[in-house]
N, C-alpha and C positions, 0 to 999 in steps of 0.2 A: 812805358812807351805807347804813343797812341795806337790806335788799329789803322791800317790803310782804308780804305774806304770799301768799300763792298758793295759792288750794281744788288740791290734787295731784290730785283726778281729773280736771280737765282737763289734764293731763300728756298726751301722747303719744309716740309712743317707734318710730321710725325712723330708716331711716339719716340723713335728712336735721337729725333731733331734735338738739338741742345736749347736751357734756355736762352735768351737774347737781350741782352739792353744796348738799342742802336741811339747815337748821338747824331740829331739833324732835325731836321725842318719837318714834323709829324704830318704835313698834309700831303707833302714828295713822300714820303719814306708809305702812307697809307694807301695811294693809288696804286699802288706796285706791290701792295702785299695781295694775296688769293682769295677770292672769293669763298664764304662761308667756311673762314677755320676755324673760328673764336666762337665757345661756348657762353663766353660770359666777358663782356666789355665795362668797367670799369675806369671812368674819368671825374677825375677830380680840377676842371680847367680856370683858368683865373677870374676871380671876384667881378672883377671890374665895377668894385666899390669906390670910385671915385667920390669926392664930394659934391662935386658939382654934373648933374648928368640931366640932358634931355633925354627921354627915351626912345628906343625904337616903335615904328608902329609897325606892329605887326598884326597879319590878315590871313584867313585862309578860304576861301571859296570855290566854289566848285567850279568843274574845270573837265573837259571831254579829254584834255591833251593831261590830266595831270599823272606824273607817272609814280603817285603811291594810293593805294587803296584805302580809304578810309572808310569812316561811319557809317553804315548800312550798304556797304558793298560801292560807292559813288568815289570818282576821282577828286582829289584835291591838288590845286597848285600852292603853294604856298608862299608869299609874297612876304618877301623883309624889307620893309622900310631903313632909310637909312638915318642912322641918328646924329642930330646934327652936331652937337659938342659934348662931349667927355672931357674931365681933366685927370684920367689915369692914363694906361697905358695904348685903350683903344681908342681912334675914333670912331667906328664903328664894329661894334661888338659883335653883333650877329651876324655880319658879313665874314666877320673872322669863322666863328666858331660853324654854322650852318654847312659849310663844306665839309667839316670834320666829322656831324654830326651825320651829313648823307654816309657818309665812308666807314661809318660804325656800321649802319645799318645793311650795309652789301658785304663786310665782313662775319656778320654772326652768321650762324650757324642756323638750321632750321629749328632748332631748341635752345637758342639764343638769348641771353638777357642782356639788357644795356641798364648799368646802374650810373644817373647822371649827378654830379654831388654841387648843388650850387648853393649861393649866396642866397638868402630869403629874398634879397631883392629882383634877383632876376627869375626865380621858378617860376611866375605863372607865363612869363614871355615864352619861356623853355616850354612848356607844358602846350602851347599850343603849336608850335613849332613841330615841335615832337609828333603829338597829335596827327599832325599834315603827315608826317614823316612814313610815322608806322602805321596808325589808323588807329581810332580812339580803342577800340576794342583792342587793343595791343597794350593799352596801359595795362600794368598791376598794380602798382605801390607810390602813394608819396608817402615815402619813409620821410619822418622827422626825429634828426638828432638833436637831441637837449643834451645842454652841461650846463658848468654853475662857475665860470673861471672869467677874471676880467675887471673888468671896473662897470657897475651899476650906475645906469641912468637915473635922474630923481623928476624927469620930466614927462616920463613916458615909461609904459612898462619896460623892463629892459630884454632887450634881442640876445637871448641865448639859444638859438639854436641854427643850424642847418638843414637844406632840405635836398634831400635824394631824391630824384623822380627815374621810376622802375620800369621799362617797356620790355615786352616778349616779341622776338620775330615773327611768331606764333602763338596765338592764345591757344593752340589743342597741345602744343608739341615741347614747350618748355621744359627747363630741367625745375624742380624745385622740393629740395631737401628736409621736409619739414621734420624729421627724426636727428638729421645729424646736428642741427643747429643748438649752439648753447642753450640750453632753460634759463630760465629765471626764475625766482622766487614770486609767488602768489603772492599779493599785497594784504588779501586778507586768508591766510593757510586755512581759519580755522572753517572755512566757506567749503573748504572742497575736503576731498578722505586724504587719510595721514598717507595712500600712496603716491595720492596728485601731488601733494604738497611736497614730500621729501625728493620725489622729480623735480617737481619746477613743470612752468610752462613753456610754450612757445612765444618768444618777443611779440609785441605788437606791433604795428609800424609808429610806433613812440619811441625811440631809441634813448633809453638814459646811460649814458656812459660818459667819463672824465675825459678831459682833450690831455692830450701829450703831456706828464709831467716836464714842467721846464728844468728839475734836477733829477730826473727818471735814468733809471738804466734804457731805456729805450729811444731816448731824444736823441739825435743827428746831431740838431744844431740847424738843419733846415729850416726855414719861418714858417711854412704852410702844411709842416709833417700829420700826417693823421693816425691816432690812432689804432693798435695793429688788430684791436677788438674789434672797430668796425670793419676792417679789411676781412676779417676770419671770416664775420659774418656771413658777410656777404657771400664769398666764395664756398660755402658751408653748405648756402641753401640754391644758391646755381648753377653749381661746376659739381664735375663727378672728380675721381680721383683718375688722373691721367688728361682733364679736359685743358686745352688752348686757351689762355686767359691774355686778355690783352690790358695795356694801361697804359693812352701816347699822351699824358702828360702827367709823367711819370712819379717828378718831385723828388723825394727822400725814398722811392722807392717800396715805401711799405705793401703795396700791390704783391711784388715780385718776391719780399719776405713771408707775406702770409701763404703765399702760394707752393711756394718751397717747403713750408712749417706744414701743409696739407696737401703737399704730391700730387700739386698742379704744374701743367708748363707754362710758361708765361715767355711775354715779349714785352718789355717795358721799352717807351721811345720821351726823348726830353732834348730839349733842344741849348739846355741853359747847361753848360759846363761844370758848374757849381755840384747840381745836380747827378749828373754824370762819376764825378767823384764820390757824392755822399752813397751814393750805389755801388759804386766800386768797393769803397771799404766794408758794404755791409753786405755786400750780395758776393763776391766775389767767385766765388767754391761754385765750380760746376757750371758757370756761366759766359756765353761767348758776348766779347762789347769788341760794336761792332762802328763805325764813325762814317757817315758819307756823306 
């Protein structure tokens, strides 16, 4: 039976709070949630790999009135061009997403990370976006995920990978976990002592890991599922155990599984039905879904 619907600003949000997947519109259900709950923001939002695209122009300049602090202490406004045709779902991309992306930024926390998971096509748009957003000094990481799955181009190198771009709300004040995070294996062991070696190291921001086996115990059946290695990850090295972990476009949910698997809270929001359900069945146990 669905949920009735729930005004979200009576939401509250402590340790004792349950966790949450609300079904609705992520940028109504984002202005109504509280400022600075969310330790760690992870989004993984749509491609918008159309075949056919003009791009946005995007600009940032400085600016007396602009109201984020960037680069050597100076304001930036930060200006989105509008793009003129697309042939996937936007027509205009960064007018969608830009709102969403201010609303990450007033929810983290003051030891905050925003992990942003895009398409190689669009990151360095994002990157400057961003930039304006937080203030370059707020970058960490362009994490880059490699895999090896798909059908090989013979015209051009082939595009296997994705790119994560990493901001802190704070460069002094951030969380980041570099003990708890998986190791890996040293590519050359016999370089370092048999203790480093039988450790492992610390990932790079190289990420080599498989995409979602399509006969895997762990596939949905979702199209855009990700990996629950890279979710761990993430959450491993910028959430503590007990921290608000948010993820408004949600998908298959793997956000709201790894977080559970590591005794985080979490709030997943997705606005596509489909989705909603494949979280149901996988998330169910202990968690409040909530529909407005």
């Amino acid at each position: 039976m669905a949920a009735e619907p729930t005004p979200i600003s009576k939401l509250s949000f402590d340790v004792t709070s349950p966790n949450r997947v609300i079904h609705g519109n992520n940028l109504e259900i984002l202005t109504q949630l509280p400022d600075s709950t969310f330790d760690l923001i992870y989004i993984d939002p749509p491609f918008n790999t159309g075949r056919v695209q003009t791009r946005p122009q995007l600009k940032t300049k400085r600016s007396d009135s602009g109201d984020r602090k960037g680069f050597g202490g100076a304001s930036y406004e930060t200006i989105r061009g509008v793009a003129l045709s697309y042939d996937d779902a936007f027509s205009d991309y960064w007018s969608f997403l830009a709102p969403r992306l201010e609303e990450a930024w007033r929810l983290l926390s003051e030891r905050g990370t925003l992990y942003l998971h895009l398409d190689y096509r669009e990151a360095h748009y994002a990157k400057v976006l961003l930039d304006g957003m937080f203030g370059r000094e707020s970058f960490l990481n362009e994490i880059i995920w490699a895999y090896d799955y798909g059908a090989k181009s013979k015209k051009k190198w082939p595009s296997k990978h994705d790119t994560i771009l990493v901001y802190v709300k704070s460069p002094d004040h951030y969380i980041f976990n570099a003990e708890a995070v998986d190791r890996e294996p040293y590519m050359a062991p016999s370089l370092v002592t048999s203790e480093k070696a039988e450790r492992g190291k610390l990932p790079t921001d190289v990420w080599w890991h498989t995409i979602v086996s399509p006969t895997g115990k762990e596939k949905t059946g979702y199209p855009t599922q990700k990996p629950l290695g890279i979710l761990r990850r993430i959450l491993q090295a910028s959430s503590n155990q007990g921290s608000w972990v948010l993820d408004f476009f949600a998908g298959s949910g793997t956000t709201g599984a790894a977080a559970a698997e590591l005794d985080r809270q979490f709030v997943l929001i997705d606005q596509n039905p489909e989705a909603i359900s494949v979280i149901r069945n996988r998330l169910e146990s202990a968690v409040e879904f909530i529909s407005v």
